[in-house]
DSSP file (Angstrom, degrees, kcal/mol; ACC not computed):
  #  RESIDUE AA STRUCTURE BP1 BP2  ACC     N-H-->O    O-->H-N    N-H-->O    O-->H-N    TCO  KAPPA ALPHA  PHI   PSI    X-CA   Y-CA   Z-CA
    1    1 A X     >        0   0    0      0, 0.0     4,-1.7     0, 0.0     5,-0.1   0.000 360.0 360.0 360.0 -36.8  -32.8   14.5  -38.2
    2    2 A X  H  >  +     0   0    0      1,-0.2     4,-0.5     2,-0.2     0, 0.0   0.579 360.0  51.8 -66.2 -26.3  -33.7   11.3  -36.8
    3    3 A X  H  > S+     0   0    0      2,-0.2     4,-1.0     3,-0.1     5,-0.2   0.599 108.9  52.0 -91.1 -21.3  -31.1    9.4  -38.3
    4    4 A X  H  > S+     0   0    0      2,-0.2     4,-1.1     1,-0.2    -2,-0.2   0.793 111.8  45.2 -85.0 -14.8  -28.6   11.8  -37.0
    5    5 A X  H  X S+     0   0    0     -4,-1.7     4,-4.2     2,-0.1     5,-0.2   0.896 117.1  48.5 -58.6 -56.7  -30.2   11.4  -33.4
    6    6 A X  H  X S+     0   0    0     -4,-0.5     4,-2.1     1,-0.2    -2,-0.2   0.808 112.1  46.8 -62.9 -14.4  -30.1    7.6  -34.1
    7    7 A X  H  X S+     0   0    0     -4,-1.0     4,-3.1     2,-0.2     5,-0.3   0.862 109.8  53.5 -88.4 -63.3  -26.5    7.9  -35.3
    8    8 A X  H  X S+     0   0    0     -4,-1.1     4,-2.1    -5,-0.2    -2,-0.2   0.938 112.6  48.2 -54.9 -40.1  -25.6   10.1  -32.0
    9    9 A X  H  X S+     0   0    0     -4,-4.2     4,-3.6     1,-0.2     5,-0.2   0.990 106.6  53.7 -66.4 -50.8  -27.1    7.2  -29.8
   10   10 A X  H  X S+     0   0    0     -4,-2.1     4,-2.7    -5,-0.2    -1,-0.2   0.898 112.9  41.7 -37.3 -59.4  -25.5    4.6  -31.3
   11   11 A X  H  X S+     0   0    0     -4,-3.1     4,-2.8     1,-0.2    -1,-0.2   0.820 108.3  61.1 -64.9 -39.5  -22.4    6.0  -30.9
   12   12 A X  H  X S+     0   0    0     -4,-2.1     4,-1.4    -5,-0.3     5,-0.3   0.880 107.8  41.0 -46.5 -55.3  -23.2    7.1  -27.5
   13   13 A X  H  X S+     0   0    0     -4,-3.6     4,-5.4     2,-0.2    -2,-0.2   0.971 113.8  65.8 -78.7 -34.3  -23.8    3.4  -26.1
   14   14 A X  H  < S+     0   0    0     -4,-2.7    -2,-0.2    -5,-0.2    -3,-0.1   0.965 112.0  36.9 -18.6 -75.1  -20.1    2.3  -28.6
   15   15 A X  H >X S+     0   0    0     -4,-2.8     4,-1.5     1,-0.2     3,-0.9   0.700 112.5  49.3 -72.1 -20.0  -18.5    4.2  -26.7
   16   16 A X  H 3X S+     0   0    0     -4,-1.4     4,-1.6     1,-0.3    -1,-0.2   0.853 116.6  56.4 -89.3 -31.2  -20.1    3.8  -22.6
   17   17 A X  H 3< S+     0   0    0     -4,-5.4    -1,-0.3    -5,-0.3    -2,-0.2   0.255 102.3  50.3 -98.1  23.1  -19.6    0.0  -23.6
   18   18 A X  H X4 S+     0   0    0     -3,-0.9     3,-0.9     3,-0.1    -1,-0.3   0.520 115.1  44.2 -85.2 -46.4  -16.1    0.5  -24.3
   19   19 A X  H 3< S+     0   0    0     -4,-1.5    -2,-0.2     1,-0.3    -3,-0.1   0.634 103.8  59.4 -70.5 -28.1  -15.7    2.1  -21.2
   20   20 A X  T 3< S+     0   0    0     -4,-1.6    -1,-0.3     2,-0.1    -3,-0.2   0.588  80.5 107.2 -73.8 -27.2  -17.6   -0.2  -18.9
   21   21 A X  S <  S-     0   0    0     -3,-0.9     2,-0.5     1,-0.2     3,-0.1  -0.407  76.6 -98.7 -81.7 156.1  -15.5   -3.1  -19.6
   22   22 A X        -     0   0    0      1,-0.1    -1,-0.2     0, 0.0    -2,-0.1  -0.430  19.6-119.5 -62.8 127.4  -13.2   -4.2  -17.1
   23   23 A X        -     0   0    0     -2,-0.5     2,-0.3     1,-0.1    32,-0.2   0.336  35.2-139.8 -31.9-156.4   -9.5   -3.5  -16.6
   24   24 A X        -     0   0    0     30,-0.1     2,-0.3    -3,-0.1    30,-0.2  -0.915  15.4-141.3-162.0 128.2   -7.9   -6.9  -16.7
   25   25 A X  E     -A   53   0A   0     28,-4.2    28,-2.9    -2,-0.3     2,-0.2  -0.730  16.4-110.6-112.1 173.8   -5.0   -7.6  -14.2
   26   26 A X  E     +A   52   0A   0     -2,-0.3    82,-0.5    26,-0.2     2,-0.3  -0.549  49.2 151.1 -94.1 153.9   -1.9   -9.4  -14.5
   27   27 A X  E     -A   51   0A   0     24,-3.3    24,-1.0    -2,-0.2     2,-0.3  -0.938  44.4-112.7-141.5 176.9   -1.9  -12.8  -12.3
   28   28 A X  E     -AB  50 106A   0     78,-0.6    78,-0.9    -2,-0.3    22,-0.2  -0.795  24.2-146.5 -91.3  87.9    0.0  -16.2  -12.8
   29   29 A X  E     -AB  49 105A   0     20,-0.7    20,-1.7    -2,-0.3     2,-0.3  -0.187  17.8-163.3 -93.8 141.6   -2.2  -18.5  -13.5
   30   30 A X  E     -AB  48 104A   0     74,-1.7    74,-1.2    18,-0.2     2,-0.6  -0.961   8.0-169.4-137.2 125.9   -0.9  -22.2  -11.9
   31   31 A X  E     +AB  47 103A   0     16,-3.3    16,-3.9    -2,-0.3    15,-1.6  -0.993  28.5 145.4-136.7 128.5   -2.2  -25.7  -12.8
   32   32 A X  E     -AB  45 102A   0     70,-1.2    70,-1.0    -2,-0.6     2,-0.2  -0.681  43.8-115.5-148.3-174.5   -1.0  -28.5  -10.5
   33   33 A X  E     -A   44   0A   0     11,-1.6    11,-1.5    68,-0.2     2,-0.5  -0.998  24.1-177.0-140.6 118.1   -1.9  -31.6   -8.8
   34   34 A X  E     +AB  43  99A   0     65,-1.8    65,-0.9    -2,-0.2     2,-0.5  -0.927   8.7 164.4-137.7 131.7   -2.2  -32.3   -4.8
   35   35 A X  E     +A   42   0A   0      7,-2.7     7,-2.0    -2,-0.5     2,-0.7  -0.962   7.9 164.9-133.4 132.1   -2.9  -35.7   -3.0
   36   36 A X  E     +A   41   0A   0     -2,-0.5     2,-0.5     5,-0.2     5,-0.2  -0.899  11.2 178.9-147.9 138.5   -2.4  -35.9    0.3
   37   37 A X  S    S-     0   0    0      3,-2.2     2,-0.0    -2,-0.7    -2,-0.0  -0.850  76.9 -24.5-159.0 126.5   -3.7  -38.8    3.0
   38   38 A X  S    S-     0   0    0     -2,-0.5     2,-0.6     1,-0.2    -1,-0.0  -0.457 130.8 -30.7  68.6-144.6   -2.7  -38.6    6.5
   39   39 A X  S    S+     0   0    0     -3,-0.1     2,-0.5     1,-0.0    -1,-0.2  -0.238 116.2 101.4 -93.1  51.2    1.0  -36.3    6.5
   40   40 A X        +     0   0    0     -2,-0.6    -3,-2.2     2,-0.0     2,-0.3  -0.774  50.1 171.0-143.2 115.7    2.0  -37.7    2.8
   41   41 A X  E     -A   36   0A   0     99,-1.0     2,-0.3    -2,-0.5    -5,-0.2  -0.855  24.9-160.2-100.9 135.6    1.3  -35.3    0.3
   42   42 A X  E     +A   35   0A   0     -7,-2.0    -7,-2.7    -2,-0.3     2,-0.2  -0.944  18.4 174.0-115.4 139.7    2.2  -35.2   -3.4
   43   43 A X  E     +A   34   0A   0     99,-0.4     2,-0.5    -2,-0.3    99,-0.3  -0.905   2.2 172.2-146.2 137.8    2.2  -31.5   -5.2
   44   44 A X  E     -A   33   0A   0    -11,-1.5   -11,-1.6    -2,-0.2     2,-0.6  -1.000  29.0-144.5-123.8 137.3    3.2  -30.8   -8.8
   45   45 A X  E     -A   32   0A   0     -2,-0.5   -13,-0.2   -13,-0.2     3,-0.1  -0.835  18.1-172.2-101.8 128.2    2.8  -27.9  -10.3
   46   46 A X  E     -     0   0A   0    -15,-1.6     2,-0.4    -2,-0.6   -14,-0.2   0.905  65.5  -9.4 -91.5 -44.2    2.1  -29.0  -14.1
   47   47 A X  E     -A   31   0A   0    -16,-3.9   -16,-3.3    -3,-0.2    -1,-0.4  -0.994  54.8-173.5-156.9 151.9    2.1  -25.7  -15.6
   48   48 A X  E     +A   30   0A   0     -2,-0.4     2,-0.2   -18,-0.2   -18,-0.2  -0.905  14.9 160.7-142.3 128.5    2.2  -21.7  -15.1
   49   49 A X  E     -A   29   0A   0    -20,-1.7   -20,-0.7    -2,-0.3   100,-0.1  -0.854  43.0 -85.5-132.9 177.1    2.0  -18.8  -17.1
   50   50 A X  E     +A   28   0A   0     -2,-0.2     2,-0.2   -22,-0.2   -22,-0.2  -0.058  55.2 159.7 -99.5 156.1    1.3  -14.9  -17.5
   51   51 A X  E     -A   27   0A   0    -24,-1.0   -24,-3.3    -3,-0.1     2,-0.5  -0.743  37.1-127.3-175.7 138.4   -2.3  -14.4  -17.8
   52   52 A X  E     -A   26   0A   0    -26,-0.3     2,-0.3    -2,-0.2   -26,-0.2  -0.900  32.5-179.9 -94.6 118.3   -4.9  -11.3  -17.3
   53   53 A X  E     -A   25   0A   0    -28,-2.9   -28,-4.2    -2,-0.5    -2,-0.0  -0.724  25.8-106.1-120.4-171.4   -7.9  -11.9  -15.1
   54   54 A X     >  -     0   0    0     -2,-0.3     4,-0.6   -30,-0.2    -1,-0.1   0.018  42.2 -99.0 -62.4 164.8  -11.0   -9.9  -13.8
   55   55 A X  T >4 S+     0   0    0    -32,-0.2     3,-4.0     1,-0.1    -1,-0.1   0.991 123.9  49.7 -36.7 -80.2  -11.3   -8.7  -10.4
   56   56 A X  T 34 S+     0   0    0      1,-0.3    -1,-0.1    -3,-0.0    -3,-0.0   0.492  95.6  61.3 -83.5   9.7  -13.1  -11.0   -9.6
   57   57 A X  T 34 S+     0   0    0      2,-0.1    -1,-0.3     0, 0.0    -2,-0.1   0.613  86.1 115.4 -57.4 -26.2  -11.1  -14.0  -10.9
   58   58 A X    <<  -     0   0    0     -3,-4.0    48,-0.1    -4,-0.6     2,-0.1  -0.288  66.3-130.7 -65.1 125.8   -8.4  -12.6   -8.3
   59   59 A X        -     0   0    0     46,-0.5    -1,-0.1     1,-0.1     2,-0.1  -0.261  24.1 -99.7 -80.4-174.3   -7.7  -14.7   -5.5
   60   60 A X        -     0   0    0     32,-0.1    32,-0.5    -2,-0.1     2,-0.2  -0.552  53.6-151.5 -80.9 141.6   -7.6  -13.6   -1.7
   61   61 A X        -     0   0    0     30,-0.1     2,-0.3    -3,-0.1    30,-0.2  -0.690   4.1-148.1-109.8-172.3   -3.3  -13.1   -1.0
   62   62 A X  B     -C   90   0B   0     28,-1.1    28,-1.7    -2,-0.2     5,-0.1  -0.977  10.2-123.6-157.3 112.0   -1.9  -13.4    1.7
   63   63 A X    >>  -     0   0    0     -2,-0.3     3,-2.2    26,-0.2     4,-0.6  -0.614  44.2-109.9 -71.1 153.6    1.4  -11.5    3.2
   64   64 A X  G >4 S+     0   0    0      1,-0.3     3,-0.5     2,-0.3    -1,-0.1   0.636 117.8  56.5-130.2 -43.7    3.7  -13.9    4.0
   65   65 A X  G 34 S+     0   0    0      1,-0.2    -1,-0.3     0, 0.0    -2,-0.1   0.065 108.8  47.9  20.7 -29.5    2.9  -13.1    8.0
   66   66 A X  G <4 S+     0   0    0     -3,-2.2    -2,-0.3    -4,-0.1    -1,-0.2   0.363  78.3 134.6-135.6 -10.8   -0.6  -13.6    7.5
   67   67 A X    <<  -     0   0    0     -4,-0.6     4,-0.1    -3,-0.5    24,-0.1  -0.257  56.6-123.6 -64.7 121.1   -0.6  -17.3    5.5
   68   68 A X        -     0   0    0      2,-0.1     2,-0.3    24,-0.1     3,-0.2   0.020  30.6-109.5 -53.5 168.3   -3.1  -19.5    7.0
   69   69 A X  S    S+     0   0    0      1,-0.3    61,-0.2     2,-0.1    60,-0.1  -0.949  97.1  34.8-161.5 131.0   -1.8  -23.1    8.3
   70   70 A X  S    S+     0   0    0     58,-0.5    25,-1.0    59,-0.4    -1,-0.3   0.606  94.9 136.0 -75.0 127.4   -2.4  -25.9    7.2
   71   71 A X  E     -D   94   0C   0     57,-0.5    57,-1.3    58,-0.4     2,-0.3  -0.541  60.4-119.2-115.5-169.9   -2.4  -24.7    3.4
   72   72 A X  E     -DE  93 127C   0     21,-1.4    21,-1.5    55,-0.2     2,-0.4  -0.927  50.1-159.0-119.8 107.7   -1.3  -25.3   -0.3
   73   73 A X  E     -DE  92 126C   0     53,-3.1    53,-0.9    -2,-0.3     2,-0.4  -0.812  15.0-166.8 -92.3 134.1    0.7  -22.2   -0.8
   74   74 A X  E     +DE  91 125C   0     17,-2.3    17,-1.3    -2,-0.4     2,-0.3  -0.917  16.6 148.9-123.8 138.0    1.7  -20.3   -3.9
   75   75 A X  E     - E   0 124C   0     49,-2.9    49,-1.7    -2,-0.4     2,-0.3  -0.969  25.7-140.8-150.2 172.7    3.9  -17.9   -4.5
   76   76 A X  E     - E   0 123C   0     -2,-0.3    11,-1.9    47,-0.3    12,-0.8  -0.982   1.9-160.4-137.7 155.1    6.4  -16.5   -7.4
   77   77 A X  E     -FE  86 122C   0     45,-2.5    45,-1.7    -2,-0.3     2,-0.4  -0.777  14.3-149.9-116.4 158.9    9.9  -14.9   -7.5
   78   78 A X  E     -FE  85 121C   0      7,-3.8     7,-2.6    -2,-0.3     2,-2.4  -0.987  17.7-123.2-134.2 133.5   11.2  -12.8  -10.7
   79   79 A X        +     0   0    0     41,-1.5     2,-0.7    -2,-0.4    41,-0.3  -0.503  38.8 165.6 -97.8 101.7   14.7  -12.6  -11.7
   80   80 A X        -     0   0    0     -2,-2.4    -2,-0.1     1,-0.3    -1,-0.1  -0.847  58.0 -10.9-128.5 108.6   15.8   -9.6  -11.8
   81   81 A X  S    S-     0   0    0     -2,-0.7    -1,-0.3     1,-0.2     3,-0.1   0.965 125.0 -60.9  84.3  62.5   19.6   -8.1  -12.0
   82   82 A X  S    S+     0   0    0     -3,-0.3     2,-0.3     1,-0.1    -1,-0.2   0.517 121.1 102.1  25.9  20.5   20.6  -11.5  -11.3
   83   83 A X  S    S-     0   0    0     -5,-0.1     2,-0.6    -3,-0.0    -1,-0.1  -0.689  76.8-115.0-109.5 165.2   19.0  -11.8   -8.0
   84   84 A X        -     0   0    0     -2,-0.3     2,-0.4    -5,-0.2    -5,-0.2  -0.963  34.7-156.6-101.1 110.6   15.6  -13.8   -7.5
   85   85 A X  E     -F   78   0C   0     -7,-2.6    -7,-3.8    -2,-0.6     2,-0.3  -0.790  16.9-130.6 -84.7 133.2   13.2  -11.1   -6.4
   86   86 A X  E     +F   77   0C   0     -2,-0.4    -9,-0.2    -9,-0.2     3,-0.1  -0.712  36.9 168.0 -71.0 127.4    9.7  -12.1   -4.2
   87   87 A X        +     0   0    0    -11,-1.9    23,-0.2    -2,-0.3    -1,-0.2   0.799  52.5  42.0-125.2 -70.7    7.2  -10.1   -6.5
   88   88 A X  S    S-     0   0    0    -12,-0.8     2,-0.2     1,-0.1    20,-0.1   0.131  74.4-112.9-118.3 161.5    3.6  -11.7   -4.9
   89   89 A X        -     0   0    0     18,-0.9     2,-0.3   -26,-0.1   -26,-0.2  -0.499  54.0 -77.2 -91.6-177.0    1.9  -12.7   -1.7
   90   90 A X  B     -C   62   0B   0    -28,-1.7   -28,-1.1    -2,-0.2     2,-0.7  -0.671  34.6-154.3-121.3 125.0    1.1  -16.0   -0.9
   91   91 A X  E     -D   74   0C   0    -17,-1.3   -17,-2.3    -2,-0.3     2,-0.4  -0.940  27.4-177.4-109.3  93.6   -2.3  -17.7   -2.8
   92   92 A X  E     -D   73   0C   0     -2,-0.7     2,-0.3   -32,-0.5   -19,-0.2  -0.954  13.0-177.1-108.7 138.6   -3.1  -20.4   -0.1
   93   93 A X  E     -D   72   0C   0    -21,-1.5   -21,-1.4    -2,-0.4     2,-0.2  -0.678  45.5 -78.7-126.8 159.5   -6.3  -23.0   -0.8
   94   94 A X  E >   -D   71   0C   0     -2,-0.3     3,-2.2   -23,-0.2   -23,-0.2  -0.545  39.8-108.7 -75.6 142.7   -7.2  -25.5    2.0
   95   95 A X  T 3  S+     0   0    0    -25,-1.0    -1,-0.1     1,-0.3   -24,-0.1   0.449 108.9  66.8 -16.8 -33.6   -5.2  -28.6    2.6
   96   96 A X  T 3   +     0   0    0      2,-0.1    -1,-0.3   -61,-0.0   -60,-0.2   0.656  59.2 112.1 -92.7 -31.7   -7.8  -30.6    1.3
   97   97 A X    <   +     0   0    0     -3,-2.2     2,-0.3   -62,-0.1    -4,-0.0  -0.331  44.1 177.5 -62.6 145.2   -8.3  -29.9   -2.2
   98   98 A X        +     0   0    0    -63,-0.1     2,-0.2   -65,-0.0   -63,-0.2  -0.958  18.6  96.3-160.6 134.2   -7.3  -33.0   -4.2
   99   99 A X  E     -B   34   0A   0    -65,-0.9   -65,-1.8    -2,-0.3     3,-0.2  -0.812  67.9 -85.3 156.0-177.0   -7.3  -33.8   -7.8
  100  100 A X  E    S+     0   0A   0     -2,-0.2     2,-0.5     1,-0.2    -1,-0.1   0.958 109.5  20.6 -73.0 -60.5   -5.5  -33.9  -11.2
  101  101 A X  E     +     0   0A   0    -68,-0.1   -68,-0.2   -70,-0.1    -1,-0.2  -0.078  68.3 172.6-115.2  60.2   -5.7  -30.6  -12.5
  102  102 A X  E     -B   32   0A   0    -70,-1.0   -70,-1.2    -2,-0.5     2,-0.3  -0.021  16.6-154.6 -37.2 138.4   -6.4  -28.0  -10.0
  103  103 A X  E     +B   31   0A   0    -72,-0.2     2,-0.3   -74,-0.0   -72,-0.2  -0.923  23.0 146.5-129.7 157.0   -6.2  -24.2  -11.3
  104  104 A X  E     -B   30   0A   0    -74,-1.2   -74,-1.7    -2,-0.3     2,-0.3  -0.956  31.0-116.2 178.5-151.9   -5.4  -20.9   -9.3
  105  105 A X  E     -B   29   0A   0     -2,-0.3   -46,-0.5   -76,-0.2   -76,-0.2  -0.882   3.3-146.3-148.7 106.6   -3.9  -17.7   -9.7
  106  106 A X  E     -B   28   0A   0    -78,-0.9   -78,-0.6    -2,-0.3     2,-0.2  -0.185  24.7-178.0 -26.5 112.6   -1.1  -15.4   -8.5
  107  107 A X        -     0   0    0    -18,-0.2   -18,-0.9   -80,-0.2     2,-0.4  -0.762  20.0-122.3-133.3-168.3   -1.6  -12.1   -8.4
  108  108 A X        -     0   0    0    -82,-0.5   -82,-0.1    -2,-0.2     6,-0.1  -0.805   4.3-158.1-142.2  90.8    0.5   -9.1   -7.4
  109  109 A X  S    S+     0   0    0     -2,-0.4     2,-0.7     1,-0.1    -1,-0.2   0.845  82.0  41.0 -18.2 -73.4   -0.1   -6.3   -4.8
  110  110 A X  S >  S-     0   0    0    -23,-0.2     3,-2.6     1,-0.1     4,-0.4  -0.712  73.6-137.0-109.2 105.2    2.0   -3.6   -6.1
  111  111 A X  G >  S+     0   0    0     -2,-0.7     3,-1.4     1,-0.3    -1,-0.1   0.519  97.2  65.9  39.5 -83.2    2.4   -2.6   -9.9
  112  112 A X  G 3  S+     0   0    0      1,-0.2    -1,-0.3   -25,-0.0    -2,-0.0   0.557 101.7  56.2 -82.5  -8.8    6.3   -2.2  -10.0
  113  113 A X  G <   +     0   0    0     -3,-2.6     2,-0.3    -5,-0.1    -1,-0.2   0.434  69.1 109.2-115.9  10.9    6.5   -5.8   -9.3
  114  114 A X  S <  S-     0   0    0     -3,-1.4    39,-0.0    -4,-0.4   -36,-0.0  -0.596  82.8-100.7 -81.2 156.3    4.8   -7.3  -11.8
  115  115 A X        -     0   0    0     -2,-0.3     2,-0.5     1,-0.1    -1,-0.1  -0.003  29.4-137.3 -78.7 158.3    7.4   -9.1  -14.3
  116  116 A X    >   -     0   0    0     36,-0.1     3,-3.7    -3,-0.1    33,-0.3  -0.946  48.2 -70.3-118.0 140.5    8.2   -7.1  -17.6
  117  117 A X  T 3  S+     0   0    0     34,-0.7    33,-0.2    -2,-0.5     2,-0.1   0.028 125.5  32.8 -19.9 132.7    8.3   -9.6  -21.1
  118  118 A X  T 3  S+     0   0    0     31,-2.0    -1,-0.3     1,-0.2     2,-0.1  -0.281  84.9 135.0 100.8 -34.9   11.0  -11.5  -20.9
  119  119 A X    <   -     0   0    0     -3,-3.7    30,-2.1     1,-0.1    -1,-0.2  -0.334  57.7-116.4 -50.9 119.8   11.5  -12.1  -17.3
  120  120 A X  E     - G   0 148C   0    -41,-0.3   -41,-1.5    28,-0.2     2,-0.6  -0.250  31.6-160.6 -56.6 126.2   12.3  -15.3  -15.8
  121  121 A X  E     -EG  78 147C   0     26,-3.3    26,-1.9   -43,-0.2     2,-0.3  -0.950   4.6-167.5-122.7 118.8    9.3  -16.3  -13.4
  122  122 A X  E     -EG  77 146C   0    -45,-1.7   -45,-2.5    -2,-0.6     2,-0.4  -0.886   9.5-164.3 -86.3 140.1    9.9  -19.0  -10.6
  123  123 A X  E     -EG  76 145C   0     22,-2.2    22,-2.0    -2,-0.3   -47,-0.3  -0.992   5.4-169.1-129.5 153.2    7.0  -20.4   -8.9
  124  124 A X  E     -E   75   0C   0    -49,-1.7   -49,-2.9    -2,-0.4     2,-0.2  -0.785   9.3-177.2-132.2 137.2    6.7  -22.2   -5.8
  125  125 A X  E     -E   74   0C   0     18,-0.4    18,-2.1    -2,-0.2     2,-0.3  -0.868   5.8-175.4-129.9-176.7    4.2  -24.2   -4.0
  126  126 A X  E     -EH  73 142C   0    -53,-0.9   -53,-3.1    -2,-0.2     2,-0.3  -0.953  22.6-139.1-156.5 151.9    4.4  -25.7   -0.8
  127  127 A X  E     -EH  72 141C   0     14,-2.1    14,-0.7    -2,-0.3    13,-0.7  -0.936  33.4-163.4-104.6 132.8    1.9  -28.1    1.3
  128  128 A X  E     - H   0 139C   0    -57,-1.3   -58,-0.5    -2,-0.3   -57,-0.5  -0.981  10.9-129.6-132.3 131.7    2.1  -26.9    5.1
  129  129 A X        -     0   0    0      9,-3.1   -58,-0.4    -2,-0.4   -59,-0.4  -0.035  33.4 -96.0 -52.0 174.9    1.0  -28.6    8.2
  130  130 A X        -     0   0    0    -61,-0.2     8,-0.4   -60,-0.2     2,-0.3  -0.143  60.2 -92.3 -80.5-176.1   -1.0  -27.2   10.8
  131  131 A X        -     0   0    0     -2,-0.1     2,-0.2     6,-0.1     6,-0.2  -0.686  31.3-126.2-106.1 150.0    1.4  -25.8   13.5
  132  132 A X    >   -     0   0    0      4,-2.1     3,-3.0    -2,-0.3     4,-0.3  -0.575  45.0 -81.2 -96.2 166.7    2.4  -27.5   16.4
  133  133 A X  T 3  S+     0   0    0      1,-0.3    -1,-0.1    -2,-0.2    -2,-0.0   0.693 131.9  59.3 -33.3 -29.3    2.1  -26.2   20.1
  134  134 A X  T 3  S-     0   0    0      2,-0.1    -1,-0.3     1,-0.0     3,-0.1   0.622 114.0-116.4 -73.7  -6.3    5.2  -24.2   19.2
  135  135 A X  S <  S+     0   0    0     -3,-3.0     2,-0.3     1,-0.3    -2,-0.2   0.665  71.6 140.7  82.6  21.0    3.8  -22.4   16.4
  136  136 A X        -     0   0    0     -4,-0.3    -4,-2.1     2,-0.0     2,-0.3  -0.703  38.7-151.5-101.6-178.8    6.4  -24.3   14.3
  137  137 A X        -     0   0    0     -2,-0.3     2,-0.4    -6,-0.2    -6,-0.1  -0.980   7.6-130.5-139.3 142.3    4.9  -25.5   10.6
  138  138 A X        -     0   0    0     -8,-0.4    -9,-3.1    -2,-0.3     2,-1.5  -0.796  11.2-124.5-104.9 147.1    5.9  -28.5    8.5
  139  139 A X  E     +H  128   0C   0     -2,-0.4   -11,-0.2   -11,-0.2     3,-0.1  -0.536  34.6 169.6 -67.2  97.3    6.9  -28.9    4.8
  140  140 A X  E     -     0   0C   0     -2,-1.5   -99,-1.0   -13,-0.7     2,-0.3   0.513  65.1 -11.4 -56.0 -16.8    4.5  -31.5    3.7
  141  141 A X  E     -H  127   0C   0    -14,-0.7   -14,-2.1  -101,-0.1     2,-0.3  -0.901  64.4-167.5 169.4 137.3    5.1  -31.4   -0.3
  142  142 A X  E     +H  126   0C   0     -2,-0.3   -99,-0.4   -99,-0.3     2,-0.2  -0.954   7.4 175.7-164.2 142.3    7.0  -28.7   -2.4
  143  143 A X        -     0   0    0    -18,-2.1     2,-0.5    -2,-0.3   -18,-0.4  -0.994  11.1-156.9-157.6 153.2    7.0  -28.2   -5.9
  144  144 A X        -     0   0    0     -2,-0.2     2,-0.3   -20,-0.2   -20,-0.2  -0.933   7.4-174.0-142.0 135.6    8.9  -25.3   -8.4
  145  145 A X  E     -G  123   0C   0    -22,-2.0   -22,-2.2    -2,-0.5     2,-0.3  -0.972   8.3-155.2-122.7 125.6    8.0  -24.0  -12.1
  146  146 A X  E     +G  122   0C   0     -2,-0.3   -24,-0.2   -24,-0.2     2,-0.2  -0.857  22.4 154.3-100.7 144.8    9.9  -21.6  -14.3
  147  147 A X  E     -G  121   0C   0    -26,-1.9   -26,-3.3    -2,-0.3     2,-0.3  -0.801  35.6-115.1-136.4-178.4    8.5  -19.7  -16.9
  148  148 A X  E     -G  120   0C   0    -28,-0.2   -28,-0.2    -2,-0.2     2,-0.2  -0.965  33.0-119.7-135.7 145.4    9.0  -16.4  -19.0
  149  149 A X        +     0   0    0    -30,-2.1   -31,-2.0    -2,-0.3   -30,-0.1  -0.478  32.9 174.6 -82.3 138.4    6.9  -13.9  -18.8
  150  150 A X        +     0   0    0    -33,-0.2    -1,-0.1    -2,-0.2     2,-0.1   0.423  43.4 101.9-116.5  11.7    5.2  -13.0  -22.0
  151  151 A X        -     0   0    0   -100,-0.1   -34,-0.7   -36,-0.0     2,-0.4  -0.415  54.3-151.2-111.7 157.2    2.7  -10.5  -21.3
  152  152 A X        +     0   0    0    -36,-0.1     2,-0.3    -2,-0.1   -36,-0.1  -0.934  31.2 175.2-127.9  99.9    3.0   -6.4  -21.8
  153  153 A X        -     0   0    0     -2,-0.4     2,-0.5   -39,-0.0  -128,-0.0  -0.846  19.7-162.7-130.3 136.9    0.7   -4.7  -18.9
  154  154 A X              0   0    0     -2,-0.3    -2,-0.0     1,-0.0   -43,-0.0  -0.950 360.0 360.0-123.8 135.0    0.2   -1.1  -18.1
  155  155 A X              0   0    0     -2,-0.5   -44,-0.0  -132,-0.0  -132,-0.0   0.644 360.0 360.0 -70.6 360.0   -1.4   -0.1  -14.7
């Protein structure tokens, strides 16, 4: 009887700590380089690819409306039917961050617009000034990666 209690528990916690882990979502995960003094910026984006993070790996997005000034902005397009489709929001980091290999991550509001295996992924960053008294904003730095996406995700 005891072993079949012990047996039941075991199994019991198997399974709640199968259940407890967290989903994993899809992002693009984007490893560049930005140096910037005074308004001359260098940005390359060294590499990007399909990846699944946590929650809380996710960075903050940004609608394209809403992107803070002066940033480093990221974003990706998917090619799809022969068009380039805008699949994400905008991943913006402060102006300031500087170094060789810099990481962050893409992510993707909606589901239907993450890229299906196979899919051609452009990504874009862009270094933006702060805005002038007109509200207009300059390109400081721009820099573009293709990949295909290799990853197979279910919501």
């Amino acid at each position: 009887m005891r072993k079949a209690t012990l047996l039941l528990v075991l199994t019991a916690l198997i399974l709640s700590s199968g259940c407890a882990q967290e989903k994993k979502l899809p992002a693009i995960k984007v490893v560049f380089m930005h140096y910037g003094v005074n308004d001359t910026h260098i940005l390359k984006i060294k590499k990007a690819y399909a990846t699944l993070i946590t929650k809380d790996e996710a960075p903050t997005l940004h609608r394209w409306y809403d992107t803070p000034f002066p940033s480093i902005t990221f974003y990706a397009y998917v090619f799809r039917h022969h068009h380039l489709v805008f699949v994400t929001p905008s991943t913006c980091l402060p102006i300031t961050e500087e170094g060789d290999n810099l990481t962050t991550y893409v992510g993707f509001l909606d589901p239907k617009h993450v890229p299906q295996k196979g899919d051609g992924v452009l990504v874009v960053g862009y270094v933006y000034s702060k805005p002038t008294k007109k509200g207009w904003v300059k390109t400081l730095a721009s820099s573009e990666y293709m990949f295909v996406w290799n990853l197979t995700w279910k919501p």
